[in-house]
DRENROKOL-479863 format. One record per residue (C-alpha): chain; residue in one letter; x, z, y; residue number from 1. Coordinates in nm, 3 decimals, decimal comma. Example, Ala and Ser with C-alpha at 12.3 -4.5 7.8 and 13.67 -1.06 7.14 Angstrom:
R   c   r         x         z         y     k
R   A   a     1,230     0,780    -0,450     1
R   A   s     1,367     0,714    -0,106     2
end
This chain:
R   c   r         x         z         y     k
R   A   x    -2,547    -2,518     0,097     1
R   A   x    -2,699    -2,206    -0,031     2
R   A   x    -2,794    -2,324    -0,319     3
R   A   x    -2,399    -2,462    -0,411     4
R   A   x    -2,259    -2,108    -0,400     5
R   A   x    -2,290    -2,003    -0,748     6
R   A   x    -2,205    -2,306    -0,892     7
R   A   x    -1,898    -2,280    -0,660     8
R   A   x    -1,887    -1,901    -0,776     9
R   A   x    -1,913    -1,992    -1,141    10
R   A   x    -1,564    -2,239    -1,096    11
R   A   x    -1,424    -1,972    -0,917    12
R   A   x    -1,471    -1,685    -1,185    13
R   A   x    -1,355    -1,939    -1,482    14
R   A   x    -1,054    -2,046    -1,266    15
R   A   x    -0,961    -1,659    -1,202    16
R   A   x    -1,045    -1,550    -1,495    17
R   A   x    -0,893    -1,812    -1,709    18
R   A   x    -0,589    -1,774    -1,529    19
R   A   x    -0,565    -1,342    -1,591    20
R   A   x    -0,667    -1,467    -1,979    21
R   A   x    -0,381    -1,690    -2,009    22
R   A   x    -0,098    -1,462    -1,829    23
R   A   x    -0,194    -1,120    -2,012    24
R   A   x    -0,236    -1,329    -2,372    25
R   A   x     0,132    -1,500    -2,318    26
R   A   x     0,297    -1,169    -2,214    27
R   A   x     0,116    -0,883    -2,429    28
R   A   x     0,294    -0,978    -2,762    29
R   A   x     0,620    -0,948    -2,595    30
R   A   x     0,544    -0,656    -2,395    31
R   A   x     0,990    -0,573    -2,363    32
R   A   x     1,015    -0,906    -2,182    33
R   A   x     0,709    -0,796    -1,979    34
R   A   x     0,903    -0,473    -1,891    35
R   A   x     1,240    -0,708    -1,807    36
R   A   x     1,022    -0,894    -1,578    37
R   A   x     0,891    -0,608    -1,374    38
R   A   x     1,225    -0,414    -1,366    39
R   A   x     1,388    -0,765    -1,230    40
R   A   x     1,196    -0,723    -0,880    41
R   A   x     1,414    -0,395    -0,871    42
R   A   x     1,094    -0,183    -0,685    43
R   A   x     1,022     0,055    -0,911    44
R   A   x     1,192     0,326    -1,082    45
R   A   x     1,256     0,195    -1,428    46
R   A   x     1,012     0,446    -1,620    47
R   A   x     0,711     0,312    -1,409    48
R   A   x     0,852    -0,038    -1,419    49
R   A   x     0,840    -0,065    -1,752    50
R   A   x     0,498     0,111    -1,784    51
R   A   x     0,384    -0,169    -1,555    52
R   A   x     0,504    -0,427    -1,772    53
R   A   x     0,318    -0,243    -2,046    54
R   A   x    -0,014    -0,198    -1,846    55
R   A   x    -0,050    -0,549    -1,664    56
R   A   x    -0,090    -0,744    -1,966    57
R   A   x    -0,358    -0,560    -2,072    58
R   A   x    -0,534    -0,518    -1,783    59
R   A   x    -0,509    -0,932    -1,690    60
R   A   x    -0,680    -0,935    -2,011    61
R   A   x    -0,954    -0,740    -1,929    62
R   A   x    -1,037    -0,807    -1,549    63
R   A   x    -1,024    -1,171    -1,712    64
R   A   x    -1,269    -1,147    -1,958    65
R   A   x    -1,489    -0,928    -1,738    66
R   A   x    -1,454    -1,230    -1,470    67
R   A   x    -1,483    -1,523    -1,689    68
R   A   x    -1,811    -1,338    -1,846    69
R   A   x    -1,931    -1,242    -1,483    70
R   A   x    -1,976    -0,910    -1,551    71
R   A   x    -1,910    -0,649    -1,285    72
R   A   x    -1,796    -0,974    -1,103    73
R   A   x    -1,740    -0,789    -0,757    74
R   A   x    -1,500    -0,533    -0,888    75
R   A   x    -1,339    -0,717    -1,073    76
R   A   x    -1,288    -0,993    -0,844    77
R   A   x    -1,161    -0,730    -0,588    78
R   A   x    -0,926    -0,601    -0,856    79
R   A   x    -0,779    -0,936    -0,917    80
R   A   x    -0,764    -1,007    -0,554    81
R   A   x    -0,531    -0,726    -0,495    82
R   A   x    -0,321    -0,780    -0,835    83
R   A   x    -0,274    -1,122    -0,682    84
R   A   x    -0,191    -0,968    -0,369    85
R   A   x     0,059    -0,759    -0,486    86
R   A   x     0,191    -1,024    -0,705    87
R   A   x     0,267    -1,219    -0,367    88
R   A   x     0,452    -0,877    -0,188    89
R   A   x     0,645    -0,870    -0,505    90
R   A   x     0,759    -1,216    -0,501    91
R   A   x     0,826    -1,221    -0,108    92
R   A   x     1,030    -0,938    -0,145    93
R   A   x     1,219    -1,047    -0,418    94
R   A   x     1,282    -1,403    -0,220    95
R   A   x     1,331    -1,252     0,084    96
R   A   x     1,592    -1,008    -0,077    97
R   A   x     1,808    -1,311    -0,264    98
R   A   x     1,691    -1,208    -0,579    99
R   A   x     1,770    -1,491    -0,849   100
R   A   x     1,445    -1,424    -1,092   101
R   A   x     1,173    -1,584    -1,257   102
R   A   x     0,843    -1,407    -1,149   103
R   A   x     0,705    -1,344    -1,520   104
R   A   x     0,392    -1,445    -1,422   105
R   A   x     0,330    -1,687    -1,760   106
R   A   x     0,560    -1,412    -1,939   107
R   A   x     0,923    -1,463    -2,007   108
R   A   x     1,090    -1,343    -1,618   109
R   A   x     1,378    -1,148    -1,518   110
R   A   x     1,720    -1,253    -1,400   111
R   A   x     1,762    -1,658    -1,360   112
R   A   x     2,099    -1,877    -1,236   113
R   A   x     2,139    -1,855    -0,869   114
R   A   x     1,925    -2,162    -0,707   115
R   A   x     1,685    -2,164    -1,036   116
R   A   x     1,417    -1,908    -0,893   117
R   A   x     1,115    -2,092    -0,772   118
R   A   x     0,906    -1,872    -0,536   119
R   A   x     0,717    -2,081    -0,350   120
R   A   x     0,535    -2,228    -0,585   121
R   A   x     0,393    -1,871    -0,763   122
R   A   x     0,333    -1,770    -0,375   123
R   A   x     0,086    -2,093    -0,334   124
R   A   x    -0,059    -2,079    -0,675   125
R   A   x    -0,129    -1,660    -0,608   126
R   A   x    -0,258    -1,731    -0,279   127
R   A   x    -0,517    -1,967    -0,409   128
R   A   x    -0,620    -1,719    -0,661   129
R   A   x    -0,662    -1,404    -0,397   130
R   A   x    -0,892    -1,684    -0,208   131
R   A   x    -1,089    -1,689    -0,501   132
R   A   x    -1,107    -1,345    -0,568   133
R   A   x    -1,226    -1,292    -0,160   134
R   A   x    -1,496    -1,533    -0,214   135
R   A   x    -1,591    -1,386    -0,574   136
R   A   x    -1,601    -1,028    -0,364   137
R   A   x    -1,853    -1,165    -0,101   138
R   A   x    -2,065    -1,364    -0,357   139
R   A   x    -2,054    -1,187    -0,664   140
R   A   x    -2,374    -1,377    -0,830   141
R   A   x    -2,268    -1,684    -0,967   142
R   A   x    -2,435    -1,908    -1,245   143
R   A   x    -2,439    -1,848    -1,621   144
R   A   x    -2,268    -1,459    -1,537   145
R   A   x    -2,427    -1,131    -1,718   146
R   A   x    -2,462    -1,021    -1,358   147
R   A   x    -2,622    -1,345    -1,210   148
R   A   x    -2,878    -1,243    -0,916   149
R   A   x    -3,233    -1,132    -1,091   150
R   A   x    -3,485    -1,414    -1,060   151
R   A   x    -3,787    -1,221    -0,826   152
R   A   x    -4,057    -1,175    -1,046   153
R   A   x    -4,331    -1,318    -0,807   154
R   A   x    -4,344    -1,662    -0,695   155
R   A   x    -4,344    -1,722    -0,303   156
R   A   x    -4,670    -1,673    -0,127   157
R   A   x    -4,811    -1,427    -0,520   158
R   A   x    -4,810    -1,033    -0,493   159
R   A   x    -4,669    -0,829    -0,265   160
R   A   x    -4,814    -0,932     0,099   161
R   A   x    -4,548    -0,869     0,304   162
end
């Protein structure tokens, strides 16, 4: 089994990543509907909510590139895992609240018609993604990443006599 995990790894850093690619590149051109989006969950004072919606673009861009590269894999697995997870407190809340919004996760967001908010299925698809981050966090090397696990310079049994 040992042998499967950074092939596993390597799906799970292209699936992440890809994912963090896709959402900062659809919402950093329209960076005033990212803001709407972020003000819509109604937890932040406005000035940092729209800072937010300025920031997580750009940094969905990055952690994704850095994951889909595997470099710094661990941190930035653990970085994504707790965007995600804070992605999923912010649409709980919002759901739990009877707020009517789209979660701007794939840009666009804010204010929908009552009974048009989907939240279960940005809950399910997040929740999947922090799993991938947690395993990305405990297994960081992963095949074709800049950070893949050195090779040992010594075959079994040659050198060192331990």
């Amino acid at each position: 089994m040992k042998k499967y995990l950074p092939w596993i790894g390597l799906v799970a850093r292209l699936v992440l990543g890809g994912t963090l690619i896709v959402a900062g590149y659809l919402k950093f051109d329209e960076l005033d509907k990212s803001q709407m989006a972020v003000r819509a969950y109604e937890l932040l004072p406005i000035p940092l909510a729209n800072f937010m919606g300025v920031f997580l673009p750009f940094f969905e861009l990055a952690v994704g590139i850095l994951l889909v590269l595997g470099a710094a894999t661990r941190l930035s697995a653990l970085a994504s895992g707790l965007l995600m997870f804070a992605f999923m407190i912010g649409i709980s809340q919002a759901w739990a609240r009877g707020l009517s919004i789209d979660c701007g996760c794939f840009g666009g967001g804010g204010q929908v018609d009552p009974g048009e908010a989907d939240y279960l299925t940005p809950l399910l698809r997040d929740t999947g993604l922090t799993l991938l981050a947690v395993y990305l966090t405990l297994f960081p090397h992963t095949k074709f990443g800049l950070d893949e696990e050195p090779k040992s310079l010594t075959q079994p049994g040659e050198g060192n006599n331990d």
